[in-house]
C-alpha positions in Angstrom: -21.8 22.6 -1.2 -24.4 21.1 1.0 -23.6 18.8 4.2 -24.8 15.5 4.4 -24.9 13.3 7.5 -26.2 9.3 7.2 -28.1 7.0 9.9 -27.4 3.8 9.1 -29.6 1.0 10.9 -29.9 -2.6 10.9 -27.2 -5.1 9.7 -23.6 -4.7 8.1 -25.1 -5.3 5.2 -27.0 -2.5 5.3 -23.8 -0.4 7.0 -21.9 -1.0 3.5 -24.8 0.2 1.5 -24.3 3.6 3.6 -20.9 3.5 3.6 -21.0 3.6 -0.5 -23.7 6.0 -0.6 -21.4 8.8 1.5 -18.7 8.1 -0.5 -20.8 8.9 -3.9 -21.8 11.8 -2.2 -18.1 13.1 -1.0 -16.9 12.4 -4.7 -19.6 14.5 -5.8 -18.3 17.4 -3.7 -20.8 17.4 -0.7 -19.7 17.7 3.0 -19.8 14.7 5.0 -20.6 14.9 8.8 -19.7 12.5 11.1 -22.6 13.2 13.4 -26.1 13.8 11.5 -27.8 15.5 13.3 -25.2 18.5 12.6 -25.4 18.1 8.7 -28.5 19.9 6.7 -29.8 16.8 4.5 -29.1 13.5 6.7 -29.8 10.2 4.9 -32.0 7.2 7.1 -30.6 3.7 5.3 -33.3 2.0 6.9 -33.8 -1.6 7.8 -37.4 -3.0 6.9 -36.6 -7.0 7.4 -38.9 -7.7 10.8 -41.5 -5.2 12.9 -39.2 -4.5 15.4 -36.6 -2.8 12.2 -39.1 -1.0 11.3 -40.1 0.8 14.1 -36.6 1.3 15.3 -36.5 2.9 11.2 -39.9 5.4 12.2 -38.5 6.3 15.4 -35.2 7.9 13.8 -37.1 9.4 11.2 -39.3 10.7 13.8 -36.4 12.1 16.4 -35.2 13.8 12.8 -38.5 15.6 12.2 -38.4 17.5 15.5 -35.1 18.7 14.3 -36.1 19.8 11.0 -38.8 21.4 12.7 -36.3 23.3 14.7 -34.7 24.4 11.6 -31.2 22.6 12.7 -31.4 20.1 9.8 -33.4 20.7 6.6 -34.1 17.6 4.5 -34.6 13.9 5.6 -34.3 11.1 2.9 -35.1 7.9 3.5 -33.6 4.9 1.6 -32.8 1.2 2.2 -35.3 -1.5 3.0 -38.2 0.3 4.6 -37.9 2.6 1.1 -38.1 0.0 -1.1 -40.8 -2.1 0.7 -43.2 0.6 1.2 -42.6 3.3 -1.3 -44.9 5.7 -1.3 -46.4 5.1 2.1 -43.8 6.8 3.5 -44.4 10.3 2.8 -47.7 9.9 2.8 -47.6 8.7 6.5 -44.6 11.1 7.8 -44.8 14.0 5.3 -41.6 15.8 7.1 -39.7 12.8 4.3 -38.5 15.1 1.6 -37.3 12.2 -0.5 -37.9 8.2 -0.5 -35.3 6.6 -2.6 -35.3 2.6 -3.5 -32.6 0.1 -3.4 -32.0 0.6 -7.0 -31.6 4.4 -7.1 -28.3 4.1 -4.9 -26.5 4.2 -8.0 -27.8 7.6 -8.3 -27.8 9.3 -4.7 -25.6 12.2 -5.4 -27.6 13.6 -8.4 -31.2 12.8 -6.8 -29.8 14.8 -3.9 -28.7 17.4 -5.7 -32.4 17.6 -8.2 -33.9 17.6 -4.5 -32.1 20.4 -3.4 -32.5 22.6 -6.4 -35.9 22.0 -7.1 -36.9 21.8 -3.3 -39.8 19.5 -3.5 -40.8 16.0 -2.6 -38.7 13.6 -4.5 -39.5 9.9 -4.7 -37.5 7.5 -7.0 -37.9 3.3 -7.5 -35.8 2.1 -9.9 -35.0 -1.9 -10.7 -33.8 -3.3 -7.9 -31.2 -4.9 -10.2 -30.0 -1.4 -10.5 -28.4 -1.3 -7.1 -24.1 -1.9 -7.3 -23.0 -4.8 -6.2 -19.6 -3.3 -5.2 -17.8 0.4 -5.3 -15.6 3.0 -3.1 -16.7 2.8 0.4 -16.3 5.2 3.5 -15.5 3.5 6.0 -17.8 3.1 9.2 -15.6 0.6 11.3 -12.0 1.5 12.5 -9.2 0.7 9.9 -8.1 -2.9 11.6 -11.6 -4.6 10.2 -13.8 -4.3 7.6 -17.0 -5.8 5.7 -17.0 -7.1 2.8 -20.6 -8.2 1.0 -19.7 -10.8 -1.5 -23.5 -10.9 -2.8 -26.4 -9.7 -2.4 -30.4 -10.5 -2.1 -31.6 -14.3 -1.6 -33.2 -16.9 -3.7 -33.9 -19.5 -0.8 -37.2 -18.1 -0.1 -38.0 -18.8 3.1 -41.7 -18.6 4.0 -41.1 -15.8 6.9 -38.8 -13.7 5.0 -39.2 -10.6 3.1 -35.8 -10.2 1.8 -36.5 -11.4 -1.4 -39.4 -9.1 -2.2 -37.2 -6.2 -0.9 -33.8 -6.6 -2.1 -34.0 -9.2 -4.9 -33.0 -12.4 -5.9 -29.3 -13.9 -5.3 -26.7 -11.9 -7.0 -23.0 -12.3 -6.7 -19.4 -10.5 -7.3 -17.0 -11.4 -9.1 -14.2 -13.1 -7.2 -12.0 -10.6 -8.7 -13.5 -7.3 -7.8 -13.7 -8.6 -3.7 -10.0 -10.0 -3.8 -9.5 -6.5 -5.3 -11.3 -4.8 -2.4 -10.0 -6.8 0.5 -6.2 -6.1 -0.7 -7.4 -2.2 -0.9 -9.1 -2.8 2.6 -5.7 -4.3 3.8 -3.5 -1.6 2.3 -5.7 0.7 4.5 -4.6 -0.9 7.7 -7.8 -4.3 7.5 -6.5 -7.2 9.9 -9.4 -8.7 9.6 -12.0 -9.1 6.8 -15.7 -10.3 7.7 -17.6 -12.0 4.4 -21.1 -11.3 4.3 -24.1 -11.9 2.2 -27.8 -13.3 2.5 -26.4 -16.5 1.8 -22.6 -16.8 2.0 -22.4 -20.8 1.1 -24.5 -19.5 -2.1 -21.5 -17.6 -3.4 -20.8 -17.8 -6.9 -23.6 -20.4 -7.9 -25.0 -17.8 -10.0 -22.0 -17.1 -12.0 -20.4 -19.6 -12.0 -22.3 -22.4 -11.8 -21.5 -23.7 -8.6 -20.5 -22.6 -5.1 -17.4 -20.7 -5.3 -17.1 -20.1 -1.6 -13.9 -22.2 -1.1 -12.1 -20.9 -4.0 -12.8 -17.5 -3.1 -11.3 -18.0 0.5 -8.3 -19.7 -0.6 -7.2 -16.6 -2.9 -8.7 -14.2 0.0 -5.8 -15.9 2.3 -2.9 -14.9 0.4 -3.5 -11.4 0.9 -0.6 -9.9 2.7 -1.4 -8.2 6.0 -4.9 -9.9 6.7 -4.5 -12.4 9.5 -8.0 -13.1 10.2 -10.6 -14.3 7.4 -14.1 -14.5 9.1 -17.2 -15.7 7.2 -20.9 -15.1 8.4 -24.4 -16.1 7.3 -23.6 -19.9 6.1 -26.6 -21.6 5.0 -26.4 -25.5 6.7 -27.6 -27.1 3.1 -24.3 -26.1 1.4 -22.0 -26.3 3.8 -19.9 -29.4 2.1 -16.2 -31.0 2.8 -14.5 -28.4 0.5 -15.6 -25.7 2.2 -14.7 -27.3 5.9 -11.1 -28.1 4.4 -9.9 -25.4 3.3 -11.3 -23.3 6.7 -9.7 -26.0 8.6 -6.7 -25.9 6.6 -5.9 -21.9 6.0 -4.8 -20.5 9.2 -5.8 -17.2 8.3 -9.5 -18.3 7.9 -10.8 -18.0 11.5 -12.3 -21.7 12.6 -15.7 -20.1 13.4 -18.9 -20.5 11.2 -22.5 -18.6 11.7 -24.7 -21.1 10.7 -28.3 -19.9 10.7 -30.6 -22.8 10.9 -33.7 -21.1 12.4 -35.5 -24.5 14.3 -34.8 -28.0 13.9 -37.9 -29.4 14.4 -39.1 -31.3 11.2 -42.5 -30.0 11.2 -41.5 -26.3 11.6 -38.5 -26.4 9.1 -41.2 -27.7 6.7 -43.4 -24.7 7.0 -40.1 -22.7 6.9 -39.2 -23.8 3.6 -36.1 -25.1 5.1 -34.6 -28.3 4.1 -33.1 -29.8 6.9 -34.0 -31.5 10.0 -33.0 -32.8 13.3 -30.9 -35.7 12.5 -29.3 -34.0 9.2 -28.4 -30.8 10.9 -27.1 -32.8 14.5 -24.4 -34.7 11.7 -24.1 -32.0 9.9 -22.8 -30.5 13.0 -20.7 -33.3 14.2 -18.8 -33.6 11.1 -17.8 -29.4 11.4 -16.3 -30.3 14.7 -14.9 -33.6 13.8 -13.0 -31.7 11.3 -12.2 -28.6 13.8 -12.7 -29.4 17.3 -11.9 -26.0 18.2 -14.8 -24.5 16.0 -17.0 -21.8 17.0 -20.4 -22.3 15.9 -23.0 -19.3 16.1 -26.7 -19.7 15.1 -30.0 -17.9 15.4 -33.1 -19.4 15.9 -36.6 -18.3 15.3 -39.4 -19.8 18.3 -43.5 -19.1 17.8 -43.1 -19.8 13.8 -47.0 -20.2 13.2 -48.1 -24.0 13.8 -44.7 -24.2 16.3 -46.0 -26.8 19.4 -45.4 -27.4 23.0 -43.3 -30.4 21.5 -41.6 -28.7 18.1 -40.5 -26.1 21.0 -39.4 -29.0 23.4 -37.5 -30.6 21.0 -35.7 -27.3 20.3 -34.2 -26.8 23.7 -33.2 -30.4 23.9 -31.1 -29.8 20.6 -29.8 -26.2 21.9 -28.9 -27.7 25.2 -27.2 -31.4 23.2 -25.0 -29.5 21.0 -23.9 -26.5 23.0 -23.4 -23.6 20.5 -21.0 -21.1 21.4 -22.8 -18.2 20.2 -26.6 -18.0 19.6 -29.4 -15.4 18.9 -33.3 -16.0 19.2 -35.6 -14.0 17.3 -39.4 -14.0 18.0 -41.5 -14.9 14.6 -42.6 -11.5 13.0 -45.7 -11.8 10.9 -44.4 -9.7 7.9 -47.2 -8.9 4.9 -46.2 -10.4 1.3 -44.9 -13.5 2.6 -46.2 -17.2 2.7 -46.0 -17.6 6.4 -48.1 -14.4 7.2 -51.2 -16.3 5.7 -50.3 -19.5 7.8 -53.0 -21.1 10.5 -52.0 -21.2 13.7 -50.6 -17.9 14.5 -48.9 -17.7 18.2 -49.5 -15.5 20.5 -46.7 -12.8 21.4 -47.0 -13.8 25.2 -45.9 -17.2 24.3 -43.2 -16.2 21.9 -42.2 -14.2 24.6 -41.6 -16.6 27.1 -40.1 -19.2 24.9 -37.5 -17.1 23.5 -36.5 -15.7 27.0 -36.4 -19.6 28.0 -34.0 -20.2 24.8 -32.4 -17.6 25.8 -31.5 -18.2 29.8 -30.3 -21.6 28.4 -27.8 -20.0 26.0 -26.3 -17.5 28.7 -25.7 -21.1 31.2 -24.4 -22.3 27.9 -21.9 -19.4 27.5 -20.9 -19.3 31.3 -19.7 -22.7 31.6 -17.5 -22.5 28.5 -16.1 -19.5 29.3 -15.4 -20.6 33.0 -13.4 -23.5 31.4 -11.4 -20.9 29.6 -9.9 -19.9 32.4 -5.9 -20.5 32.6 -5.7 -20.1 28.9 -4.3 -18.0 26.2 -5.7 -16.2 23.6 -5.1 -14.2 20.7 -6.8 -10.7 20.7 -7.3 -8.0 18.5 -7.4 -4.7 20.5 -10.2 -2.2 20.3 -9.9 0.4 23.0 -10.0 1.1 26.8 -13.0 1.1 28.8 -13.0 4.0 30.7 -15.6 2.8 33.2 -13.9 -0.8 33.8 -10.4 0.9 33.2 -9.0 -1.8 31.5 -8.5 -3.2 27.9 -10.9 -4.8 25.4 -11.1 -6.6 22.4 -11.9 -9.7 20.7 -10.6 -13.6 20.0 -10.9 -15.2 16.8 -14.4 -17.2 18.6 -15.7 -13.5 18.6 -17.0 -11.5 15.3 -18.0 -7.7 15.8 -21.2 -6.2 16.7 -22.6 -9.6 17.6 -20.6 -11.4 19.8 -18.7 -10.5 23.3 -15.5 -8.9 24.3 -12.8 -10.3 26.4 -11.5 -7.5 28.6 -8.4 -7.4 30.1 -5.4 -5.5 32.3 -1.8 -4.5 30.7 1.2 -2.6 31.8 2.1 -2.5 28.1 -0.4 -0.3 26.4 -1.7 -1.4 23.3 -2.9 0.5 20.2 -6.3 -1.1 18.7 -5.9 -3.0 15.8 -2.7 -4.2 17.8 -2.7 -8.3 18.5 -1.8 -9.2 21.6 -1.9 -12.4 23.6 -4.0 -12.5 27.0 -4.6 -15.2 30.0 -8.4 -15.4 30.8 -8.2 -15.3 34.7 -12.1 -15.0 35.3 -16.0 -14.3 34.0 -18.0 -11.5 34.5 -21.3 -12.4 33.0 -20.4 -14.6 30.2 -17.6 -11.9 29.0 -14.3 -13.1 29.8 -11.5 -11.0 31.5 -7.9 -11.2 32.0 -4.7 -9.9 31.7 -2.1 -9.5 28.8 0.5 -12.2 28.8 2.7 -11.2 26.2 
């Protein structure tokens, strides 16, 4: 049987659609290699959301084409995002692409593979979106000790900048039963820590069952034995509600930190957004969250040169970033995608100015970030292990204020060697650029 090696780029989301697709393909009996550039058919699960995704997504393909042209690999496919949003451009502008597959033909990777290795000639398949599964057996990309889980997928909101409901659909949701089904499997498998995910995770459940089920679904989540951490990412600010903040506050597993993703808050951008909140709604918004968890983490992204975005619209965001203090944030530059409502929008900014906006944003954040960490110092934290760094030869991991891929690591010293996955208590005793480091206490 043929090997088969996967590239999986852009978000976790994304990562779980790859990790289903090589496990369809190892039940089928192919090879799976760990690096793909030593397999002969490698899959690209491409990211297609903003312009800087997508080139990333031609520049693989690209490094993969001078190996098939050396003979060391001898089919690339393409699927995810970038497949489904330009089809049949693909081969037509890189014709070393044997196959393009859509979202909807994941359902069907290991036959397609196998019709495009016995037929050997250009394959290309776009089936219903709706096709794609929601949910089945994964091979796992992260290390046993946490996991992903996507409770939904697509979006609904339609935000005028955003492509992801043209490419992936509108909002769909699990069943509550087949994710408390997969996070006990994930937990059997060694998961101390389970990461929701979707588009939209507030959304959860509205779909099937009429209203938000976000809250229910964490309070069955937390009487999983052997998870101790419960994080949830991608919370849209319009349905965050009392339930929700009671039962995070109130379930110890359920770490107190919440991604909120509220893009501006300037009332004239948010408009042209499609967004429904503003200054004053999200700044009590926020208020009540810590009010009811003082020791919340809040993480957001913004988005600065949104077409029509002002001197003043821009001012008013850095007085509201530098007010409330996030603990975590990420800035994004506006990315004029085709086939939404904001690419057609007057007023379009210049990249120089988006530029130095978000670099302004984001010097603010990193003082931010400093400062709380340097009032860290003297206390103890919980942290989940994750390895040695060779280079700083010393210990790192994470806290329950920090998620995976995003956010930053606290390293530390111990005598005691621990295994990752292990949770072990450590005294922050200084900062090295906004990463905290110490030593274990335990």
């Amino acid at each position: 049987m043929h090997s088969v090696g996967i590239v999986s780029l852009g978000c976790s989301k994304n990562q779980i659609d790859g990790e289903m697709l090589m496990a369809a393909l190892r039940n089928a009996g192919y090879e799976l290699k760990d690096d793909a550039a030593l397999a002969e058919i490698v899959i690209v699960n491409t990211c297609g959301f903003i312009e800087s995704a997508k080139r990333e997504a031609i520049e693989e393909i690209l490094e993969l084409a001078k190996l098939k042209a050396e003979g060391k690999i001898k089919k690339i496919v393409v699927t995810g995002c970038l497949a489904e949003r330009y089809q049949s451009e693909i081969m037509r502008d890189i014709p070393e692409v044997d196959a393009v597959l859509g979202i909807g033909a994941n359902a069907d990777i290991a036959e397609n593979i196998g019709k495009l290795m016995s037929e050997d000639k250009p394959l290309e398949g776009f089936p219903d979106k709706l096709k794609m599964p929601l949910s089945g057996e994964r091979v796992l990309s992260t290390p046993s000790y946490f996991a992903y889980i996507k409770i939904a997928e697509g979006c609904s909101n339609c935000c005028t900048y955003c492509a992801i409901p043209y490419i992936r659909g509108p909002f769909r949701s699990r069943t509550m039963e087949s994710i408390i089904e997969e996070a006990k499997g994930l937990s059997e498998n060694g998961a101390r820590e389970i990461i929701l995910i979707a588009q939209d995770t507030t959304r959860y459940g509205a779909d099937i069952y009429g209203a938000p089920y976000l809250a229910k679904l964490l309070r069955e989540l937390a009487k999983i034995s052997g998870i101790e951490w419960i994080r949830v990412l991608y919370c849209y600010p319009e349905l965050i509600n009392d339930e929700l903040l009671d039962v995070i506050a109130g379930e110890d597993k359920i770490v107190n930190y919440l991604d909120i993703p509220l893009q501006h808050v300037s009332k004239n951008v948010l408009k042209r957004m499609n967004r429904m909140m503003d200054y004053e709604s999200i700044s009590a918004l926020i208020e009540k969250i810590r009010g009811k968890m003082p020791d919340i983490t809040l993480r957001t992204t913004f988005m600065v040169g949104f077409p029509g975005e002002t001197e003043e619209d821009f001012s008013e965001l850095m007085s509201f970033a530098s007010e409330i203090k996030f603990d975590r944030m990420g800035c994004f530059m506006y990315s004029q995608e085709e086939n939404t409502p904001a690419a057609k929008l007057p007023e379009q900014i210049d990249e120089s100015v988006k530029r130095e906006r978000a670099e302004a944003l984001d010097d603010l954040q990193m003082e931010i970030m400093q400062r709380k960490a340097e009032e860290a110092v003297g206390e103890e934290v919980t942290v989940l292990t994750e390895g040695f760094d060779r280079y700083a030869e010393c210990f790192f991991g994470r806290s329950r204020a920090d998620a995976p891929d995003i956010d930053g690591k606290i390293f530390f010293t111990a005598e005691k060697k621990p295994r990752p996955g292990e949770f072990v208590k450590v005294r922050i005793t200084g900062v090295i650029d906004g990463d905290k480091i110490g030593e274990r206490a335990d």
